[in-house]
N, C-alpha and C positions, 0 to 999 in steps of 0.2 A: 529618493524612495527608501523606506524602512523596510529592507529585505527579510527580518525577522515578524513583522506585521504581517506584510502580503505576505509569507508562510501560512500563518495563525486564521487567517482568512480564508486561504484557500484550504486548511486541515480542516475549519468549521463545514464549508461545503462539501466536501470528501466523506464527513464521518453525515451529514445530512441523505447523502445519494439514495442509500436504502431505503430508507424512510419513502422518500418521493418515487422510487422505484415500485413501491412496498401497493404505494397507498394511489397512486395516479390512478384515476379513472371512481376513486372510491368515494362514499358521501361521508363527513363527516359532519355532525352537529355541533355547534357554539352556543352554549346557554350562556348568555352576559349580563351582566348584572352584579349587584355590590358596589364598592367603589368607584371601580374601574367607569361605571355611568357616569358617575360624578364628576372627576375629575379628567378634565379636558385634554390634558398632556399622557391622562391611561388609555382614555378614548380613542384616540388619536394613534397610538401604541396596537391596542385591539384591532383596531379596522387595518391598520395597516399587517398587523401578522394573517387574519384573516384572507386578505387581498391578494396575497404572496401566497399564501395554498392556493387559492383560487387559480393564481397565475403557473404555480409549477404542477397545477395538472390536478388535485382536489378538488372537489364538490361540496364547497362549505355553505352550511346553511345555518344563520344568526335566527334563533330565540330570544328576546329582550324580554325582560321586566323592567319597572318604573316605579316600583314603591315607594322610594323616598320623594320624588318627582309626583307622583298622584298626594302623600301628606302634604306637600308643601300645597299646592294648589285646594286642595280641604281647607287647608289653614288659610291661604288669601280670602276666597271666600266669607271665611267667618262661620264654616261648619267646626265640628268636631269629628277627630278619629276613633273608633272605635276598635280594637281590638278580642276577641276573645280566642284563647289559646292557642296565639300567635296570628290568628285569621282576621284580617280587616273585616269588619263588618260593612256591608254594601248596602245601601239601599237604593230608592231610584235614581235620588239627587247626587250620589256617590258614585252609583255607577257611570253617569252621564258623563261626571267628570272623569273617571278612570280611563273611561274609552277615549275622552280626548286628549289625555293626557299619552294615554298610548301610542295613539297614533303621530301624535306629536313629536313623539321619540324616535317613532321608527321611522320616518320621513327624516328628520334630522340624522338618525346612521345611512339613511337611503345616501341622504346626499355625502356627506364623508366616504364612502365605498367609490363613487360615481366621481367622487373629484381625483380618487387615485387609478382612474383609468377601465373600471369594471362596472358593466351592468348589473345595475340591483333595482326588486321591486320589491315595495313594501307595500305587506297584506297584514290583515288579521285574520285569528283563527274563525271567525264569521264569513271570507272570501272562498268561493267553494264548500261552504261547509265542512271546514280541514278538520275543524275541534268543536264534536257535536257531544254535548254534556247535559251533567243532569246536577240539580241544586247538591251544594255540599253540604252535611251538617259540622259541627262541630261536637264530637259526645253528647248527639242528640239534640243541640242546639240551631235555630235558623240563624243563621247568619246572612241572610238576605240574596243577592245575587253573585253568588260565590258558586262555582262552577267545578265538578267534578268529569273529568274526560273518561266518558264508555265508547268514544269510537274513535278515531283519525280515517278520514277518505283523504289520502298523499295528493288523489292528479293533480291539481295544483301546482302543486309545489315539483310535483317532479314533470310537470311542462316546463316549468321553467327554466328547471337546471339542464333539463332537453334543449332548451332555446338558448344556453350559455348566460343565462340572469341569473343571478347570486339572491334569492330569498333570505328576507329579512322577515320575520312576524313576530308581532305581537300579541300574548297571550287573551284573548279575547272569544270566547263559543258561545253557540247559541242552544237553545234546547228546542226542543221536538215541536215547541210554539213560537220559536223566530225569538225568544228574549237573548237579551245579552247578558253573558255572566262574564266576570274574570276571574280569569283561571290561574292558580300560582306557576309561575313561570319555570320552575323545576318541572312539575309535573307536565305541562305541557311540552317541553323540549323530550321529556322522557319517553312521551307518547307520540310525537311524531318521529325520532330517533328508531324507533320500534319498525312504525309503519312504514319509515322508507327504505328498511333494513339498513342501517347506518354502521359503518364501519368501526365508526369510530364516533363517542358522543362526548365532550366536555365542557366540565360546571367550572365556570369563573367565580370565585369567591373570596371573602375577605378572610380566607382563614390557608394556611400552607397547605393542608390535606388531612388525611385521617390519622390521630395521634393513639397511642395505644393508653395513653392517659392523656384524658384529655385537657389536663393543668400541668402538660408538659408539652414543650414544644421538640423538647430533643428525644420524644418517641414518633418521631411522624414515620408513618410507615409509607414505604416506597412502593408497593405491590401487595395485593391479597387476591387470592383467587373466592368463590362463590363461597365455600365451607369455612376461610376462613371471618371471612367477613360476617358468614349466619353467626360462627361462633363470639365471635364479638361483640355482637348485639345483645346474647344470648346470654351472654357472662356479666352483662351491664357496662362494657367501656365505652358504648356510645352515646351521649344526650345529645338536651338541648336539639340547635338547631342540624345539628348534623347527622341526626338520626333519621329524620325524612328524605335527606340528602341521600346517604347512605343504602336507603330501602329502596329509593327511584332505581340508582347504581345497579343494584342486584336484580332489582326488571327489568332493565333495559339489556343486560346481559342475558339472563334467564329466557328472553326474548329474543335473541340474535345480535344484539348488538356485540361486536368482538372485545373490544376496550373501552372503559368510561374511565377519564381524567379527574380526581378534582384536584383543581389547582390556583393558588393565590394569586386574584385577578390585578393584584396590585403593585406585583414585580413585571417591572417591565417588559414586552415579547415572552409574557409567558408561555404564550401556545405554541410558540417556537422552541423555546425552552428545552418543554415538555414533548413534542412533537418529534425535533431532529436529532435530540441528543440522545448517546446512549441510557443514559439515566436517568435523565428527566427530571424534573424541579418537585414533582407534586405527591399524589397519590391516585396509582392507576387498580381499576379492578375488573380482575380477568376470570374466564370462564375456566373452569379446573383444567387442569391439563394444558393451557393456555401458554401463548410463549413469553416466557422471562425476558427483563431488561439483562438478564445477565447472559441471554440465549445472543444480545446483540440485535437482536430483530423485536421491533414493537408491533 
């Protein structure tokens, strides 16, 4: 036995305690997506840090998107993709496929969670009527069955975690007439994070976290609280795709949610990471006043 290892093992769980002290009994959200889909050995990494909150006492609940996984299945097909600024355009034939492509995913992480020992059931936002929406445009444009979320009803989803099943959904609402839209998978993790008053909500992504420039990676910042983050936006340091990212962040707080994560879905246990370490791997954003990594307590 390496008496200096088992040390370093047990200092990792020592400096975790609080955390799981902190947070047991709490709901946290897992928006997943990016890479980490993709590849099998990230996949496999996610469900298993996910599975370990579950088990030392968190109430984790997986949001999935499938974008890359719904083009690829367009492209079998022999459809084309359609984008307009940045929004897949959906139509019937589109949608039909999205929703099975969704659910196709979420039964596939259903069973990955279920082969390491935890009950999980996989829903869409259609089961309960969780994510009841209304068409989205794009600057005024249709974009077909693209879906903007005006409500969350949680029971559901908080039966279940009632009943010790780990909820998995897929971004999928219906509107006021039973249609199906897809809904981007940020904003629906954002919006049931809200509704179930979540502890804690975090965005797997393919990028470290929020940089203060953002063609530099040795500005990533480690904490902003709500003012600083408006001011960020406001000064222009945020594009592209992480300025949506960013806006969900600050309603989901603005909302109750205590701390939103983003963090790069493609370093290995990053929810762990980010989660039990003092310092955490990503970029966390907190409610003003809010307690610092450097307070020791997340």
């Amino acid at each position: 036995m390496n008496l200096d290892v088992e040390k370093s093992k047990a200092e990792v769980l020592i400096e975790a305690l609080p955390y799981i002290q902190k947070f047991n009994r709490k709901i946290i959200v897992v928006k997943y997506g990016g890479s980490a889909m993709v590849d099998e050995e990230l996949k496999k990494k996610v469900i298993e840090d996910v599975v370990l909150l579950k088990l030392v006492g968190f109430k984790p609940i997986i949001v999935h998107g499938g974008g890359k996984e719904i083009s690829k299945w367009v492209d079998k097909v022999g459809m084309e993709t359609h984008f307009v600024n940045g929004l897949r355009v959906t139509d019937v034939p589109t949608m039909e496929i999205a929703e099975m492509v969704l659910n196709r995913v979420n039964k596939s992480l259903v069973s990955l969670v279920q082969n390491l020992g935890v009950e999980a059931c996989g829903i869409s936002g259609k089961d309960g009527e969780i994510l009841k929406v209304t068409k989205k445009l794009s600057n005024g444009e249709d974009i077909g069955f693209v879906g903007e979320v005006n409500e969350v009803n949680p029971k559901l989803i908080l039966d279940l975690i009632e009943n010790d099943f780990l909820p998995v959904i897929c971004p999928v609402g219906t509107d006021e007439n039973g249609n199906s839209y897809n809904v981007n998978a940020d904003d629906a993790a954002c919006a049931i994070a809200k509704a179930v008053k979540a502890e804690k909500l975090a965005f797997l992504t393919d990028i470290e976290g929020v940089y203060r420039d953002k063609d530099d990676p040795g500005t990533l910042i480690s904490e902003l609280d709500l003012e600083e983050a408006h001011e960020l936006i406001k000064d222009g340091y945020i594009g592209g795709g992480m300025l949506p990212k960013l806006n969900n962040c600050i309603d989901a707080v603005e909302n109750g949610v205590s701390r939103v994560h983003i963090m790069d879905g493609r370093i290995p246990h990053c929810l762990l990471l980010e989660i039990f370490t003092n310092n955490g791997i990503g970029t966390a954003i907190l409610s003003k006043g809010g307690e610092h990594f450097s307070d020791k307590d997340k």
